[in-house]
N, C-alpha and C positions, 0 to 999 in steps of 0.2 A: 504493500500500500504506500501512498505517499502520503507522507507525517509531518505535522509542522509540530514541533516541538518548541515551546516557549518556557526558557527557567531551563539554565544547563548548570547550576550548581551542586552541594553534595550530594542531592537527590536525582536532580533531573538530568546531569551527566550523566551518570550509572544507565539509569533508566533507557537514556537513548542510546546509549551505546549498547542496551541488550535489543534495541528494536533492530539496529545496523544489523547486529551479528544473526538476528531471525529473517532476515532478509527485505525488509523495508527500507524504504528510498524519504530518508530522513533530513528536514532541512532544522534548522535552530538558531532562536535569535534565544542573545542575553547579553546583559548591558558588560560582562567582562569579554573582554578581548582576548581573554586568555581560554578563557571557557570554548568562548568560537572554536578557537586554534583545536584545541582539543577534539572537537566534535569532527572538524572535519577532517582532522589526523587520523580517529579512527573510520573515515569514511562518508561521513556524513557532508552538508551543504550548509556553511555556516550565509545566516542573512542578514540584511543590515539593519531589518527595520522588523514588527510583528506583522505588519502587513506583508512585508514580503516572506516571512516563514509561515502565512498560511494559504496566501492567496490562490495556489493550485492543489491546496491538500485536502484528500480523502476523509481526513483525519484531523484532531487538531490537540495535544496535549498540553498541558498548564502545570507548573510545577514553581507556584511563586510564596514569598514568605507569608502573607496575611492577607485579608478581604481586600482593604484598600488599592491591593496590586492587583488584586481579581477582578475589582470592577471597574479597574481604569485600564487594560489590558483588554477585557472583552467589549468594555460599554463604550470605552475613547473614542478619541480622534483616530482614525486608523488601525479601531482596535480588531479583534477577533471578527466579530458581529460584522464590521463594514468590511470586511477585507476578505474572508474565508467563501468559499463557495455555497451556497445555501442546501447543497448533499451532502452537505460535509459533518460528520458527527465530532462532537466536542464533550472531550475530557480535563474536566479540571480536578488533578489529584492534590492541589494543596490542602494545606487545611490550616480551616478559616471557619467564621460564625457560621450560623445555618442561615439566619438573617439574610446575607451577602450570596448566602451558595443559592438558597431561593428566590431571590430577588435575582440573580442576575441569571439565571435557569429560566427563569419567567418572560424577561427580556429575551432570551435567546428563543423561545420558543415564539415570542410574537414576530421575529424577524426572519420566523420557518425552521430554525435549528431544532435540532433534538442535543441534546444536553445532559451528561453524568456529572459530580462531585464523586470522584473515588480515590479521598485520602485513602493513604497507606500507611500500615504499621509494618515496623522490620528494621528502620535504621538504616546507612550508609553500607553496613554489612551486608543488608538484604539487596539494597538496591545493586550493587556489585552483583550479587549471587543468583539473581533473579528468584530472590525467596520473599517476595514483598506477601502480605495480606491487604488484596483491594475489597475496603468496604465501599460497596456503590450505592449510589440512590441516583433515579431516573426511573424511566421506561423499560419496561421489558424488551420494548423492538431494541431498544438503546443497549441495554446489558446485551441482548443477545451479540449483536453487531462488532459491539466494543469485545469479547470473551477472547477472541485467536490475539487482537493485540495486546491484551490485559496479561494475555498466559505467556507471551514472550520476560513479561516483566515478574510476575509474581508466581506464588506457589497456589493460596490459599484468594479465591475471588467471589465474593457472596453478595448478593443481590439484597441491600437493607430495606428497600422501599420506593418511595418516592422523591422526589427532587429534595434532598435536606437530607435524609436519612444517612447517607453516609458521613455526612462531618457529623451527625449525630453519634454514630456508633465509634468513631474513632474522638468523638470528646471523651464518653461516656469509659471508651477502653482505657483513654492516659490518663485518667483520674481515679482510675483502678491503680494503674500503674504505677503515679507518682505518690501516690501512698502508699501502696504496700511496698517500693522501694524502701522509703524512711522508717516502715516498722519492720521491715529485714534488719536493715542497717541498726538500726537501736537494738534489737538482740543480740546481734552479734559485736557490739563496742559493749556490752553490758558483760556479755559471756565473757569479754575479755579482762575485765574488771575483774571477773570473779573466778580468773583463774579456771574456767572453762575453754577446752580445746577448739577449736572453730571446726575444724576437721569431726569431732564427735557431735558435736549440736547440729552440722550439718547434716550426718549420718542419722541422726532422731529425727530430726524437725522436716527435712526431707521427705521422710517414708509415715511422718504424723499429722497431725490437725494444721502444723504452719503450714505447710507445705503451700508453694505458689510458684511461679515462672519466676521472681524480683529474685527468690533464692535457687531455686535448683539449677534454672539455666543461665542466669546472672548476677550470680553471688555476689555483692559489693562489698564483701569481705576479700584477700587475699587469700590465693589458697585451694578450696574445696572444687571449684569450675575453672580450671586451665584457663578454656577457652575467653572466661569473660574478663573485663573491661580494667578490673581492678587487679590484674595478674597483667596489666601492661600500661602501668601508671595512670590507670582512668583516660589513656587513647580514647576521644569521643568514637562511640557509634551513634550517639543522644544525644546533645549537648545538654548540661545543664539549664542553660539558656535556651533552649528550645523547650525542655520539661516546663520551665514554670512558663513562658509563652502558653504551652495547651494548657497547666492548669490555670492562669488568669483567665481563655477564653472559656474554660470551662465552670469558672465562677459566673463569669456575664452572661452564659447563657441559663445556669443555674437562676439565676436572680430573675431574670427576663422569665423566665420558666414558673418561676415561684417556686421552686424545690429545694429544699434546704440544703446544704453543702457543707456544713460545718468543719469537718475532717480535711475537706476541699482547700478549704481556707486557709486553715494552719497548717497545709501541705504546700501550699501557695506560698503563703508566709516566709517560712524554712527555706524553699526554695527562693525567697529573694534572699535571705540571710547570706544563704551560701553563693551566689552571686556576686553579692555586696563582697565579699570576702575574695573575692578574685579567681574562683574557681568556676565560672561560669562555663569557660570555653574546654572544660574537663569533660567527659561522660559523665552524665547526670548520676549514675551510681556514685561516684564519688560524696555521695551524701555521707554514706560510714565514714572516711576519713574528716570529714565534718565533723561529725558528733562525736566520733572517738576521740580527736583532738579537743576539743570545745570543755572547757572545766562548767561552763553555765549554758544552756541557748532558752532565752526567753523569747516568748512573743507577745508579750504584753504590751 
């Protein structure tokens, strides 16, 4: 297919360069020059403008940091909507409010388009591996359409609903996440206090009632998980700075929602703490080296 790829950074590189290697005719604009360079070193057609990475494409992906880029990218001067062919299906995997992913879903639909939001979870890891999880929302014609280009990129791809539903399910997912990060992390700075093994708590808590993905497949202790984050100085696959991004929007949509968030909050919190503190551009696991070092953390 021919692909216009918008957003070539630590996500949207990856991504396009696994659509290259599944045999798509892939163009990409992004505002670094260096990103270009890249894109079309592995093969790809770097463009100069968004109009020109969509104007002839089958296809149209989006991979930008927050709404604000989403609806001045589809809605602008030049953006998606003017510029893209009106056959042309459009993927926006950022993630961003639902607010934004339905409002501009809705616009794309009056202007004839069919329209997904299919953030992804998986990380820089995933996106390299082509092990992404696309939660979509849209149209069934749409999920159907998008499924050969979604499976070049990810492992796991499930159809959440309707236009929103997928930044719904992936708020809904990192607010799972960036909590039960911090209460992994606080068990295991505590076990260490008390002169308990990280390797045996692991071996318990693992195969018992804690057990969760934050601990068994990314331990943010040293140690028990080789493979993860904190066994190679917290190398981001997550930035910290990206964690508390989703859980902020996952407060505003909370509030907007009327749903209480409380946990949300003070995981929100924490995660500006650690921020503030200059670890932001770490993997957000490095929350244990946080707390384990910290003699006090208030959120008062």
């Amino acid at each position: 297919m021919r692909i216009g790829f918008i957003g070539l950074g630590n996500m949207g590189g990856p991504m396009a360069a696994l659509l290259l290697k599944a045999g798509h005719n892939v163009t990409g604009f992004d505002l670094a020059q260096a990103a270009l360079g890249k894109l079309a070193a592995g093969g790809g057609k770097a463009a100069a403008s968004v109009a020109a990475a969509c104007r002839d494409a089958e296809l149209v992906v989006t991979m930008l940091p927050a709404g604000k880029q989403v609806d001045a990218v589809y809605r602008g001067a030049g953006g998606v909507l003017a510029s893209a062919p009106k056959s042309a299906l459009l993927i926006d995997s950022s993630t961003i409010d639902v607010t934004t992913a339905r409002d501009v879903a809705a616009a794309a639909a009056k202007r004839g388009f069919d329209m997904l939001d299919a953030p992804v979870s998986g990380g820089v890891a995933g996106a390299t591996a082509g092990a992404l999880t696309f939660m979509v929302g849209g149209s069934e014609a749409g999920f159907a359409r998008a499924q050969p280009v979604l499976q070049a990129m990810g492992k796991t791809i499930v159809h959440a609903g309707a236009a929103g539903t997928g930044q719904a399910a992936k708020i809904c997912n990192n607010l799972i996440l960036g909590i039960s990060m911090i209460a992994v992390s606080e068990a295991f700075a505590l076990a260490d206090k008390l002169g308990l093994d990280r390797q045996k708590l692991f071996d318990i808590a693992s195969k018992s009632s804690g057990q969760c993905w934050s601990m068994t497949s990314y331990c943010p202790a040293p140690g028990p998980v080789p493979a993860a984050a904190s066994n190679r100085d917290y190398q981001a696959g997550f930035t910290a700075d990206m964690m508390l991004k989703d859980l902020r929007l996952a407060q505003e949509t909370a509030r907007m929602a009327g749903s209480p968030s409380p946990l949300g909050q003070d995981a929100a919190e924490l995660y500006q703490k650690l921020t503030a503190a200059g670890l932001g551009a770490k993997d957000f696991s490095v929350m244990y080296r946080f707390i384990a070092n910290a003699s006090d953390i208030s959120l008062k």
